[in-house]
C-alpha positions as CSV (number, residue, x, y, z in Angstrom):
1,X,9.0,6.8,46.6
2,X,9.4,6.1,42.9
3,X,6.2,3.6,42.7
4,X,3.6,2.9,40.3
5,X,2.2,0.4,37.8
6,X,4.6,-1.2,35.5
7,X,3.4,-0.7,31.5
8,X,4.7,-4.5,30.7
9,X,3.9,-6.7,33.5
10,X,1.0,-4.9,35.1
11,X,2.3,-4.6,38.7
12,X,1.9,-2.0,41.1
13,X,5.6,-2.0,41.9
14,X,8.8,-0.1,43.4
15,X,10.6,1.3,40.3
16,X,14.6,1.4,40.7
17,X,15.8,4.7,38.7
18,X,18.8,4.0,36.8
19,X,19.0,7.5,34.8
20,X,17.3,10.9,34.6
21,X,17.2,14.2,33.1
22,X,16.8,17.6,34.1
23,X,13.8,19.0,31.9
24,X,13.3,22.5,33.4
25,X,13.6,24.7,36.7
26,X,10.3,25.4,38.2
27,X,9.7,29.1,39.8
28,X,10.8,28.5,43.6
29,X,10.1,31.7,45.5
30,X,13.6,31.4,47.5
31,X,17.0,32.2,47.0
32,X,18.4,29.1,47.3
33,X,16.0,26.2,47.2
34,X,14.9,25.0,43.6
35,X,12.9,22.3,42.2
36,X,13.1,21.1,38.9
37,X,11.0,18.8,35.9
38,X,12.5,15.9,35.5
39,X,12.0,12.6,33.4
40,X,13.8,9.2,35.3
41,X,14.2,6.0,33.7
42,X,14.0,3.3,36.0
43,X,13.1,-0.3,35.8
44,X,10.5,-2.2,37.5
45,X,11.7,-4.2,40.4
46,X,8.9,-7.2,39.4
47,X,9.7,-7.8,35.5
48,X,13.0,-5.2,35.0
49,X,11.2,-3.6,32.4
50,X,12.2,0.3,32.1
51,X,9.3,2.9,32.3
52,X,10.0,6.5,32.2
53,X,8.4,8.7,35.2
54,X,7.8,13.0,34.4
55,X,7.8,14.8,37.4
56,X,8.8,17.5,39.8
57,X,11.6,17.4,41.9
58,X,11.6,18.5,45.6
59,X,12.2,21.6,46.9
60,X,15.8,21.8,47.9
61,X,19.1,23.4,48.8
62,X,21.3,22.2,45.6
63,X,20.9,23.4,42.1
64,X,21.1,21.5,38.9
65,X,21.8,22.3,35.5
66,X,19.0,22.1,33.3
67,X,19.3,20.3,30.6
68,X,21.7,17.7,32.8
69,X,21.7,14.4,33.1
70,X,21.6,12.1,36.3
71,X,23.0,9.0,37.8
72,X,24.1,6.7,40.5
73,X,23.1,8.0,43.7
74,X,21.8,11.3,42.5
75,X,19.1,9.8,40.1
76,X,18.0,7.6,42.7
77,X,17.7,10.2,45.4
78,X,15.8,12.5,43.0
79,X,13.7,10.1,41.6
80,X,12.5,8.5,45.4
81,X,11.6,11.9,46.4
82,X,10.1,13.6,43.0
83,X,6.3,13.9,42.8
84,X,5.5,12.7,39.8
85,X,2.7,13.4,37.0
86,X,2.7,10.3,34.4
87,X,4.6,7.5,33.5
88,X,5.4,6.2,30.4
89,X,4.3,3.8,28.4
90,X,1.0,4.7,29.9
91,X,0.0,1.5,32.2
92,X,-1.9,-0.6,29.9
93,X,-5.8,-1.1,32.2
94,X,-6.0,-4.1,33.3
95,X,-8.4,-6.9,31.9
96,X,-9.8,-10.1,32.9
97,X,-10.8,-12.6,30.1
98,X,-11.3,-15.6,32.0
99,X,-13.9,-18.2,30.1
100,X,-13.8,-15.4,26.9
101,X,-12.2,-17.3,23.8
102,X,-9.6,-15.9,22.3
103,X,-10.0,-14.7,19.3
104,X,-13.2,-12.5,21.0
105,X,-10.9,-12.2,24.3
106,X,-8.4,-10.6,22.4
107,X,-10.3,-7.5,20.4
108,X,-11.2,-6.9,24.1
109,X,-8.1,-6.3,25.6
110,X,-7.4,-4.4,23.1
111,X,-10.1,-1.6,23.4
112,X,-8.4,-1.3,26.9
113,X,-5.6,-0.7,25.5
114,X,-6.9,2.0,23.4
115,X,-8.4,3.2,26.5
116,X,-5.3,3.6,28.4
117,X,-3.8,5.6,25.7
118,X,-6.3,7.9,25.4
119,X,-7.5,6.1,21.8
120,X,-11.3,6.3,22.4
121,X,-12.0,6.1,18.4
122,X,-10.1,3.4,18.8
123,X,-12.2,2.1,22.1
124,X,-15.3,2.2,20.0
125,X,-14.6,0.7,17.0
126,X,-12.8,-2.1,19.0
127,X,-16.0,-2.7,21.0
128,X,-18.3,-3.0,18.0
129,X,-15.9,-5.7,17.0
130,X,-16.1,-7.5,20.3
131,X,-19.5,-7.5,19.6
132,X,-19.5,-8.7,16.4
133,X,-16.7,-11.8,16.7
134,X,-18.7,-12.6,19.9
135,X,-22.0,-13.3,17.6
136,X,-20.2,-14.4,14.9
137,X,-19.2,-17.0,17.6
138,X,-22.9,-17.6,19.0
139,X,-23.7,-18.5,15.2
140,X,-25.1,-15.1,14.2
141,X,-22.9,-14.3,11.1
142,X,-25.4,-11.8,9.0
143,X,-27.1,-9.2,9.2
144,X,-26.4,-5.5,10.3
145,X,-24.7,-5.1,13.6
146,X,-28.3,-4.4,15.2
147,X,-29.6,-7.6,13.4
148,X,-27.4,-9.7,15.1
149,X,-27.7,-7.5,18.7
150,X,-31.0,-8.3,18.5
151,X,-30.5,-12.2,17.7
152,X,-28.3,-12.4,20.5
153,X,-31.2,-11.2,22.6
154,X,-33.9,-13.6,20.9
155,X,-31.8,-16.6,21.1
156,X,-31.8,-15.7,25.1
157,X,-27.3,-15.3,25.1
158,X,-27.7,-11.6,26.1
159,X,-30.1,-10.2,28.7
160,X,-32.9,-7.2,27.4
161,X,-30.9,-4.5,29.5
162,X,-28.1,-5.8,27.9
163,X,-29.6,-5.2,24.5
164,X,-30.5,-1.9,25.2
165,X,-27.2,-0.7,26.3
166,X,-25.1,-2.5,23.2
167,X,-27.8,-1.0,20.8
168,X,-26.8,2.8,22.4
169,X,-22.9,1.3,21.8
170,X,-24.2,1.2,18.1
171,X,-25.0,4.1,17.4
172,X,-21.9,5.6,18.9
173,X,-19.9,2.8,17.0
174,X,-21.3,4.0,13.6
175,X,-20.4,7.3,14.3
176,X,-16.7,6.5,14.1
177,X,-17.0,3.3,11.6
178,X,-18.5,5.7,9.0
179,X,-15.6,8.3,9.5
180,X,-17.9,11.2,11.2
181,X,-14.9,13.5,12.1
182,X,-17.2,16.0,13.9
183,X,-18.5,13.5,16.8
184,X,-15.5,13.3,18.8
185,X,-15.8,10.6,21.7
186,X,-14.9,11.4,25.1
187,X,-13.4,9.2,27.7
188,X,-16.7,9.0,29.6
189,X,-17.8,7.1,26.2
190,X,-14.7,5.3,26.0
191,X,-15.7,3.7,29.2
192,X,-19.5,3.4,29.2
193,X,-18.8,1.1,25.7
194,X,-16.3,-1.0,27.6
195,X,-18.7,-1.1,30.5
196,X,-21.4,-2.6,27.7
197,X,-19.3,-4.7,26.4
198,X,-18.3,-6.4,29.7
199,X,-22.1,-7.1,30.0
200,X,-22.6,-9.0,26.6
201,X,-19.4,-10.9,27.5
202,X,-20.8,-11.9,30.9
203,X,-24.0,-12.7,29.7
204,X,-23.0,-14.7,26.8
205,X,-19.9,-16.6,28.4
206,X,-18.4,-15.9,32.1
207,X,-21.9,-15.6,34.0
208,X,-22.4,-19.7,33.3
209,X,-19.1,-20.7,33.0
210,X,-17.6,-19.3,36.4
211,X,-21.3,-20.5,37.7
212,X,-20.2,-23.9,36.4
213,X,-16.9,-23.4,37.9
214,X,-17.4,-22.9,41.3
215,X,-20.3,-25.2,41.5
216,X,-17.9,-28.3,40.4
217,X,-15.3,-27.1,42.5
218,X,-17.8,-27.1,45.7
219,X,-19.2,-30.9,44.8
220,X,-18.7,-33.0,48.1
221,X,-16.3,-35.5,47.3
222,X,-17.3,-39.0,46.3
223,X,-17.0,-41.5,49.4
C-alpha cells in the first residue's frame, strides 16, 4: 500500500499515485519476471499535497521500459504494491510547542526541521538559539551563552541536571558557531541537543503551565 507520512500536513496517510517513472531495472534472476526503481508522485489523501515515493517495484510477469513514464491504472497498481525506500520532501518530525511562546517555539521547530533533513549543523546551532531567545525571555540578556545557562539555573527556571546537559549542548554548539569544519556532528548529537533542549523548555515553561492546566480544568464546579 502506497502509505506514509505526508511532508505538509504531517499525517500518516494513504497516498493516491497520480504519476511515476521508471528509474531502473533491478537484477531479477528469472527470465521473465522483473522489478524495477521507480519514483511515484502521488498526493496525500488528508491535505492533497503531492510527495514523491523511491522505491522498488514487485517482482512480476510484465516488463517496462526504463526510462518510461506511468499513469492511470498502471501508476496506481505499481505504486500500491512497490516497496518503498524514502519519500520526498523528507517528513518534517513532528513537534509539540504547546505553552512555548512563539518567537522561542519557533527556532525550535525548526532544529526539527533541520533534523529531518539530515542538517545536524543546522540542529545545533538552532538549539543554542533556543536556548538563548528562551533566556533572553526569562530576562537574562548578557553574558556568554554559559553565563546565562547558569543564570537560568540560579534563578531556579531550569533544573541542575538540566544545566549540566545544556552546558555539554555548549560545547558542541561552539564547535559549529565558531566554523570548526573538522568536528562533524552526527545524528546521534543532532538528537541528544534536541533531547536537551526539550528539557530547558519544560523546565522553564510547559512543566507549570500544563500543571496549571490540568489542575483548573479538574476544579469541582462552583455550586
Amino acid at each position: 500500500m502506497l502509505s506514509g507520512t505526508c511532508a505538509f500536513c504531517g499525517n500518516q496517510t494513504h497516498f493516491t499515485a497520480r504519476a511515476g517513472r521508471v528509474n531502473s531495472l533491478d537484477l531479477v534472476q528469472q527470465t521473465s519476471r522483473h522489478s524495477y526503481r521507480l519514483e511515484i508522485s502521488a498526493t496525500c489523501d488528508a491535505c492533497q499535497r503531492f510527495n514523491s515515493a523511491y522505491g522498488v517495484s514487485r517482482v512480476a510477469d510484465r516488463r517496462l521500459v526504463n526510462g518510461s513514464m506511468l499513469s492511470g491504472s498502471d501508476v496506481v497498481t505499481e505504486g500500491e504494491a512497490m516497496s518503498i525506500d524514502s519519500w520526498s520532501p523528507p517528513p518534517m518530525r513532528p513537534v509539540d510547542t504547546a505553552f512555548i511562546p512563539d518567537g522561542v517555539a519557533g527556532f525550535y521547530k525548526e532544529a526539527h526541521d533541520a533534523f529531518s533533513i539530515g542538517a545536524y549543523r543546522g540542529v545545533l546551532l538552532l538549539v543554542r538559539s533556543v536556548i538563548e531567545a528562551t533566556a533572553k525571555d526569562r530576562g537574562v540578556g548578557t553574558g556568554t551563552l554559559v553565563q546565562k545557562i547558569n543564570k537560568l539555573f540560579d534563578e531556579g527556571h531550569v533544573r541542575r541536571g538540566t544545566k549540566d546537559m545544556a552546558h555539554a549542548l555548549r560545547i558542541l554548539g561552539n564547535d559549529m558557531a565558531h566554523g570548526d569544519i573538522d568536528d562533524i556532528p552526527t545524528q546521534e548529537d543532532a538528537d541528544d541537543a534536541l533531547t536537551i533542549a526539550r528539557f530547558v523548555l519544560d523546565d522553564v515553561y510547559v512543566a507549570d503551565a500544563r500543571r496549571a492546566d490540568m489542575m483548573a480544568r479538574r476544579q469541582p464546579p462552583e455550586a
